[in-house]
N, C-alpha and C positions, 0 to 999 in steps of 0.2 A: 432420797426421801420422796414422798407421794404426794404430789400437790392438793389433794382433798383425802380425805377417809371420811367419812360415815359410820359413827360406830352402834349398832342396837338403835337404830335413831326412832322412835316413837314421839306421836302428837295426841295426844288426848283430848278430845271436846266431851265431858260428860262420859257417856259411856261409846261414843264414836270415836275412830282412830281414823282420821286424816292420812296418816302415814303409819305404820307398822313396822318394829323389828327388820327396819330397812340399811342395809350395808352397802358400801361402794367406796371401792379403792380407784381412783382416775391418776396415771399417770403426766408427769410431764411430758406437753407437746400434741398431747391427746383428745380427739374432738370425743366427749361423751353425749350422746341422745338419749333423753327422757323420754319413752313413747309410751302413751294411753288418753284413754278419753278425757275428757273432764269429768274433776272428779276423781282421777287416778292415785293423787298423790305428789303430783310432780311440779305445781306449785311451792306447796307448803317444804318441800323438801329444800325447794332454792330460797324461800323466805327466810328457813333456820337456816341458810349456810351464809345467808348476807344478815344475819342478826335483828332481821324484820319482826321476826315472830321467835320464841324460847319453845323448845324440846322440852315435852314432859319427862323424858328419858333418855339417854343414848347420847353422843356427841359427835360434834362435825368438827373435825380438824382442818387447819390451810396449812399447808408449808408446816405441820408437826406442833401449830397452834389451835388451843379450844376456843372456837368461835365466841360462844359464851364466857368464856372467862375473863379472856383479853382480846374482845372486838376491833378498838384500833389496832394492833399489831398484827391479829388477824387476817385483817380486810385491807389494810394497808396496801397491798398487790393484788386487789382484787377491783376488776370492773366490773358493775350489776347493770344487766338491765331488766330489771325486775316492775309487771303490772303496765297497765299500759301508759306511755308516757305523753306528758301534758306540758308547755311554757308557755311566760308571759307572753302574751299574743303582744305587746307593742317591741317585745326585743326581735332582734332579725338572729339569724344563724351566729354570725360571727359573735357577736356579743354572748349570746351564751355560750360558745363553746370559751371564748376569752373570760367569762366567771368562773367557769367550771375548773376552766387551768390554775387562775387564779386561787379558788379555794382548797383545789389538790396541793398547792405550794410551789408553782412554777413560778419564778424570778421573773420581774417584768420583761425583760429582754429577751425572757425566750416566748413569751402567750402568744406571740405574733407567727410564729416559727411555728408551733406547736398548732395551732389552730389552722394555718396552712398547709402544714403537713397531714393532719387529718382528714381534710373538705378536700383534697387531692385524694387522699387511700379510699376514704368512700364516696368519690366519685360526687362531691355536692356543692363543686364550685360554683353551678347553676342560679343555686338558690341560697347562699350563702349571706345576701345582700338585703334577704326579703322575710318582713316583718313573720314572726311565727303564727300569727292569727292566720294566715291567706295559707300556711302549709297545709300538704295534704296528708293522708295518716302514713302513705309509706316515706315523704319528706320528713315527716316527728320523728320516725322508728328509725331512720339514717340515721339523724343527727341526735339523738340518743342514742345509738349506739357509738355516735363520735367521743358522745362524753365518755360513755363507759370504757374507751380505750384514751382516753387525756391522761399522758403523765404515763404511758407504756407500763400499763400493767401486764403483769404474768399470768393471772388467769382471767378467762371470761366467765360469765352468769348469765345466761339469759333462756327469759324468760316467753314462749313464742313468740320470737323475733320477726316470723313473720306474717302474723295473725292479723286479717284482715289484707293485707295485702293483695293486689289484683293479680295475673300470673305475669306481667311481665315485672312489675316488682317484684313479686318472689324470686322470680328467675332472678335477678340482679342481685336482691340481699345474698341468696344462697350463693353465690357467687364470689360477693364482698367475704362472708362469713369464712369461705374455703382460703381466700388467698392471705388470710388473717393470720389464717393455721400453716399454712403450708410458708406463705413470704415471711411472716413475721413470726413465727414458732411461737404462738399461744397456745397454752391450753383452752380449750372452750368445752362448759358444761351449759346443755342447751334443750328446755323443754321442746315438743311437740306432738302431735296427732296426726301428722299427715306420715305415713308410713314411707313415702317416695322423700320426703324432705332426710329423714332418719338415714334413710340408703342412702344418698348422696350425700350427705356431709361426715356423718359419722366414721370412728372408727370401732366404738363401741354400740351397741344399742340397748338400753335400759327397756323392758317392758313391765308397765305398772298396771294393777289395777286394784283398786280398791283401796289403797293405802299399801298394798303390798307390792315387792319385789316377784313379780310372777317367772321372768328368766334373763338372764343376761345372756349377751351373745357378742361374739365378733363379726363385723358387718360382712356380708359376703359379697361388697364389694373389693375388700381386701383379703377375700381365699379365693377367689379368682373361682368360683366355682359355678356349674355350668349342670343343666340338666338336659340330658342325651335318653332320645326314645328310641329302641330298638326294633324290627320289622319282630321280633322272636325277644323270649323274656331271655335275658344275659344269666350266664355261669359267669359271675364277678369273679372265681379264681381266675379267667381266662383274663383278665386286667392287671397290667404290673403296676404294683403299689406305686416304685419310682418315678411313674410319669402320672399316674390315676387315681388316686384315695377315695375310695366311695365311702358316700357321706349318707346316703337314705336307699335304697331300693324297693320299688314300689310298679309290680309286676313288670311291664317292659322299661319302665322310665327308671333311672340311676339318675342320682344326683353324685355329683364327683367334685372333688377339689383338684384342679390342676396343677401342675409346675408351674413356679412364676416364669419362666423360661418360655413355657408354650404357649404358640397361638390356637386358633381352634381349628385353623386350615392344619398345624400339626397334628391335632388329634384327632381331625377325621383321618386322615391319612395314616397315624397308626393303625386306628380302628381298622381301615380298610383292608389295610394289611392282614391284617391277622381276623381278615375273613367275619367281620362285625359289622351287619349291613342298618346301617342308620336310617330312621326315619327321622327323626327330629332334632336340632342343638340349638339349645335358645339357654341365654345366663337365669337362672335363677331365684324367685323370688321367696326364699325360702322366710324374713322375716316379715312379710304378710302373711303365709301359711302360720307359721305361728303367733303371729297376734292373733289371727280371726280365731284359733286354737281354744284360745287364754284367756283373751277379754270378750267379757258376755256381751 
């Protein structure tokens, strides 16, 4: 079963559409990126799927449930962190994350265990002690995202996780955000705009714009694919599909998907072999070529 569907998902303001005839199947396990400006759509898209805001049209399923129909059961395994997050400045860390347990239904004897084990996974024993007023925004956006994982849900929501963030907090959330997926086999569905954020966490990438689904794509950090410029424009027949799948050619420059097996000191060195004299091999960036594409 498919941890989210989107079915026809439309948002209507008057005669504006927020969101349009927007579909998306995300599997379990699987990091999804919502990528576009503001504006795009990728908000409102996570608001109906945590039951913030009602679908003019179309349905968001969790786990093979309509959100709108039956939101507790729905949402039930679902952690949001949706808009930007705000607490009582006189509570300190621990105390919110021990509400939070508390109102998900964790048994007294374990809030203590649970709020532990979280301010450990994201890395915020630091500040754990210290009233929320004196936090800074990428200390809020940790520890909401601690709540959004109290009580080990299944899937994530969130909403630019790391928006406003300086870069060596970004560097650390995206960080957190990976070992979520990878140690703890979450699914995470996750707005942003920053095209480099999307390549690195993703395994899918969503590109929106305007309310619409403009292309989905599989991240080509996982097709291992590589763009190779030649001294002379290439006869791609002269490349065996079994080590080389060409993905785009564009006069001397190939874009290729390679074996997961290969490294690229491999694939010079076939290359060489067979008499292919390289001028350049550099990975990539095919989903900022098509964003700048797509979105005006």
């Amino acid at each position: 079963m498919k941890e989210l569907v989107a079915d026809r998902l439309s948002k209507r303001y008057g005669n504006f559409y927020a969101i349009e005839d927007f579909n998306l199947e995300v599997e379990k396990g699987q990091v999804v990126a919502l990528l576009g400006p503001n504006g795009a759509g990728k908000s409102t898209f996570l608001k109906i799927s945590t039951n913030i805001i009602h679908a003019s049209s179309g349905s968001v399923k969790i786990s093979g449930i309509n959100v709108e129909d039956d939101p507790m059961k729905a949402l039930e395994k679902v952690g949001p962190l949706v808009e930007l997050p705000e607490f009582y400045p006189y509570l300190n860390g621990t105390e919110v994350l021990n509400f939070v347990c508390k109102v998900k239904g964790a048994v007294p004897e374990k809030i203590k265990d649970e709020t532990r084990r979280l301010s450990e996974m994201l890395r915020m024993n630091d500040f754990m002690n210290k009233k929320c007023g004196y936090y800074s925004r990428g200390m809020k956006q940790r520890l909401a995202l601690a709540c959004a994982m109290a009580m080990d849900p299944e899937l994530l929501i969130l909403d630019e996780p790391t928006f406003g963030l300086d870069p060596r907090g970004m560097r650390e959330f995206v960080e957190i955000i990976k070992d979520i997926n990878e140690k703890e086999g979450k699914t995470i569905i996750l707005s942003t705009h920053l095209i480099s954020e999307a390549r690195e966490i993703a395994h899918n990438v969503i590109i929106l714009n305007h309310g619409r689904k403009m292309l989905e794509m599989k991240n080509e950090r996982e097709m291992n694919l590589l763009n190779i410029t030649f001294e002379t424009k290439l006869d791609v027949s002269r490349l065996d599909p079994e080590i080389l799948n060409v993905i785009d050619l564009n006069g001397e420059t190939v874009t290729i998907q390679r074996n997961d097996n290969l490294t690229n000191e491999d694939i010079i060195e076939y290359l060489q072999k067979n008499n292919m004299r390289i001028k350049w091999i550099e990975p990539t960036n095919q989903i900022e070529r098509k964003y700048l594409e797509l979105v005006e």
